[in-house]
ZALUM-414153 format. One record per atom (N, C-alpha, C, CB): y, z, x negated. Coordinates in steps of 0.1 Angstrom, whole numbers, padded with zeros to 4 digits, always signed. Each point is the difference from the previous one (the first is absolute). Glycine has a CB too. Example, Ala and Ser with C-alpha at 12.3 -4.5 7.8 and 13.67 -1.06 7.14 Angstrom:
residues 2
-0057+0078-0132/+0012+0000+0009/+0012+0000-0009/-0012+0012+0019/+0023-0019-0015/+0011+0000-0009/+0011+0008+0008/-0006-0022-0012/
END
This chain:
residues 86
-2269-0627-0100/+0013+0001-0006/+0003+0014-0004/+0008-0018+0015/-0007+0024-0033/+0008+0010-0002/+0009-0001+0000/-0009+0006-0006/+0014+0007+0005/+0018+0004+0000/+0000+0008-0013/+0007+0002+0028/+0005-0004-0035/+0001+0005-0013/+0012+0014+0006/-0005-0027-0020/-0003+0038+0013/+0007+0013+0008/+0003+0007-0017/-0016+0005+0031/+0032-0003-0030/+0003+0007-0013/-0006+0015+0002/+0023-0016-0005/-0029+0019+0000/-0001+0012-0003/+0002+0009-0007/-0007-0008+0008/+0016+0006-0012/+0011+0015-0008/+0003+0007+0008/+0011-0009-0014/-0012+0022+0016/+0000+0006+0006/+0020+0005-0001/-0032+0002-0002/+0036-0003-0011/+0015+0004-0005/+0009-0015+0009/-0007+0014-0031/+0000-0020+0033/+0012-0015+0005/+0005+0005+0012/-0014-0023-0008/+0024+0019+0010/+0009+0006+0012/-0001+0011+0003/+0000-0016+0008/-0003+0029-0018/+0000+0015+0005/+0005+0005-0005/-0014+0002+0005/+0021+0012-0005/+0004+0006-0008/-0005+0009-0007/+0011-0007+0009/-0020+0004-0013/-0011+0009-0007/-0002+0004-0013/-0010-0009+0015/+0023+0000-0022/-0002+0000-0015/+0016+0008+0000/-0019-0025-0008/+0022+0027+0018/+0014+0008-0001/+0000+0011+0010/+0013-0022-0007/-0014+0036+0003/-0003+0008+0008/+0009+0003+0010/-0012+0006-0016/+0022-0008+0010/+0014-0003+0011/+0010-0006-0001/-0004+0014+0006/+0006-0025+0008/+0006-0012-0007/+0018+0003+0004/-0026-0020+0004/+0022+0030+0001/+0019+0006+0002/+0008+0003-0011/-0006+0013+0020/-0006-0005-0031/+0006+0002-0009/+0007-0011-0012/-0015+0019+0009/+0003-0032-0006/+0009-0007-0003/+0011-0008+0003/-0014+0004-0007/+0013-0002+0017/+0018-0005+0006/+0008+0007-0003/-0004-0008+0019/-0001+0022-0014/+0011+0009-0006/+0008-0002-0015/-0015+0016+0013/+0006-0018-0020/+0003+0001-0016/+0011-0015-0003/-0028+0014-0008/+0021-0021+0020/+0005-0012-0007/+0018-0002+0006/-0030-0012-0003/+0029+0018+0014/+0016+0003+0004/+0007+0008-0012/-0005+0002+0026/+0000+0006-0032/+0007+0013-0007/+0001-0010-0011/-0011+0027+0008/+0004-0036-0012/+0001-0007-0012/+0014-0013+0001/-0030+0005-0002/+0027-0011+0013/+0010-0006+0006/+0018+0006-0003/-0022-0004+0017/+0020+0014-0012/+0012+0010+0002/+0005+0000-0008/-0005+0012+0011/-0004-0008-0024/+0006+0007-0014/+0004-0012-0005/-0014+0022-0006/+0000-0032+0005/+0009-0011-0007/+0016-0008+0005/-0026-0002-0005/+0026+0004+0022/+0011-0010+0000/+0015+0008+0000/-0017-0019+0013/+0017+0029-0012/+0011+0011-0003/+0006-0004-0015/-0013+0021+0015/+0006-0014-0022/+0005-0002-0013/+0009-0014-0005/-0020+0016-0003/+0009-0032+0008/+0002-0011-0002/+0011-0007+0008/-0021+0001-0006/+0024+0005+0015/+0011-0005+0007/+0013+0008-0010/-0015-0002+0028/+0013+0014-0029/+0009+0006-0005/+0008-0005-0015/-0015+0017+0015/+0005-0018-0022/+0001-0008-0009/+0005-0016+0000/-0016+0017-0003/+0011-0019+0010/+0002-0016+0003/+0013-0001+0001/-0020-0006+0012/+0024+0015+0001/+0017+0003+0004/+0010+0001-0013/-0008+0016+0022/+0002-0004-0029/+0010+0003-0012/-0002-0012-0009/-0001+0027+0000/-0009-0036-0003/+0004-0015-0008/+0009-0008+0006/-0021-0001-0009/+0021+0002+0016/+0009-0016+0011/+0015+0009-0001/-0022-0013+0027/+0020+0024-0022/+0014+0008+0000/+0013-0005-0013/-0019+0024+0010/+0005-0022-0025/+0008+0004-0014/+0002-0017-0003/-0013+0028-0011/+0003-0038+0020/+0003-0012-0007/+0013-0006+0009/-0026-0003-0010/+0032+0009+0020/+0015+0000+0004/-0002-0010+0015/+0015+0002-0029/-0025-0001+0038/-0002-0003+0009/+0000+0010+0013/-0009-0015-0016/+0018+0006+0024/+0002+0006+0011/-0002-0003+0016/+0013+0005-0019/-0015-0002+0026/+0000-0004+0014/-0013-0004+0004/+0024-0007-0001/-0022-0004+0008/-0015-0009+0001/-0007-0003-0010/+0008-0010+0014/-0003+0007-0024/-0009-0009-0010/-0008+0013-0010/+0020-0026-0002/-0012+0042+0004/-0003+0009-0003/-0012+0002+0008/+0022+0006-0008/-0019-0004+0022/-0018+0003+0003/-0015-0007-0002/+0014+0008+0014/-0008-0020-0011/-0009-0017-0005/-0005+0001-0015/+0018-0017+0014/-0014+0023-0022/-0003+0002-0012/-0007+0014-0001/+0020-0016-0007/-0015+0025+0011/-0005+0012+0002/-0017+0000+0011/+0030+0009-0003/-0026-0016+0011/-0015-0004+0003/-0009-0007-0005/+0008+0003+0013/-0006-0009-0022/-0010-0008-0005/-0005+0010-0012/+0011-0026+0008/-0001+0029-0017/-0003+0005-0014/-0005+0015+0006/+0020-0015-0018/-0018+0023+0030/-0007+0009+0007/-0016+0001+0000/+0021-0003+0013/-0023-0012-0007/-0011-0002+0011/-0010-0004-0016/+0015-0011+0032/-0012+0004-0038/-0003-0002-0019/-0006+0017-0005/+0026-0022-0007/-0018+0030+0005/-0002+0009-0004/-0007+0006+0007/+0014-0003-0010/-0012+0011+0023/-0010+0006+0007/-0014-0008+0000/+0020+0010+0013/-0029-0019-0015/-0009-0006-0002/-0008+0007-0017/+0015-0021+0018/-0007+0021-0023/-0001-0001-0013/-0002+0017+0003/+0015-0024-0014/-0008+0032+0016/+0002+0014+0002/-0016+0005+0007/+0031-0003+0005/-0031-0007+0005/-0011+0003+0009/-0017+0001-0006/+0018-0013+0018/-0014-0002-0032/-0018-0003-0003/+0002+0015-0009/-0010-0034-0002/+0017+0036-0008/+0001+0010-0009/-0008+0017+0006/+0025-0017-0009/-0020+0019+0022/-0004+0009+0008/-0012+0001+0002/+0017-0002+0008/-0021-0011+0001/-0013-0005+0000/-0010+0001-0011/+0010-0013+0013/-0007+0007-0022/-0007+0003-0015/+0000+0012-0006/+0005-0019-0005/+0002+0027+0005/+0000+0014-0004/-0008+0003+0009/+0020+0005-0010/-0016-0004+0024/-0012+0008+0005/-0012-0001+0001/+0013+0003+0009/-0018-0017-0011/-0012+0000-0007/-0005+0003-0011/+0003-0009+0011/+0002+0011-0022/+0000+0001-0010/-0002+0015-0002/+0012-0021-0003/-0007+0033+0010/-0005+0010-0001/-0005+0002+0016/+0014+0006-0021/-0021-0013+0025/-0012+0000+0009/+0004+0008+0014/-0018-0001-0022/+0030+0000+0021/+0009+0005+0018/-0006-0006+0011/+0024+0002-0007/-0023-0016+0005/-0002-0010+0012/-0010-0010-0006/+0026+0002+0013/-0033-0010+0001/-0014-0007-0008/+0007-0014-0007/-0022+0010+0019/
END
């Protein structure tokens, strides 16, 4: 009986990422920036479209949580794009 043994040496290592803190790190900081702004934004649309109270935050969270996403791949892509993060 063989056994089939992956041998990649990169599979389950961190070997192709010299440090994998740094990307957590980055990816909080990415996080951050994107959902700041998006919330913020989000807030001031619901605000001007004359919603208040509950249905103000319900709305503010969703169109938030929408944007920060969007905020987030843009980040993402840029930073790859000038070769910051892998």
């Amino acid at each position: 009986m063989t056994t089939n043994v992956n041998t990649n040496k990169a599979s389950g290592s961190y070997s192709l990422f010299p440090s994998p803190m740094k990307s957590y790190f980055l990816s909080v900081v990415a996080i951050v920036a994107a959902a700041g702004p998006a919330v913020w934004l989000a807030w001031l649309a619901m605000t001007a479209v004359g919603l208040e109270g509950i249905p103000l935050a319900l709305a503010t969270a969703v169109l938030g949580m929408v944007l920060a996403v969007l905020f987030f791949a843009t980040l993402v892509a840029v930073g790859k794009a000038i070769k910051f993060v892998k």
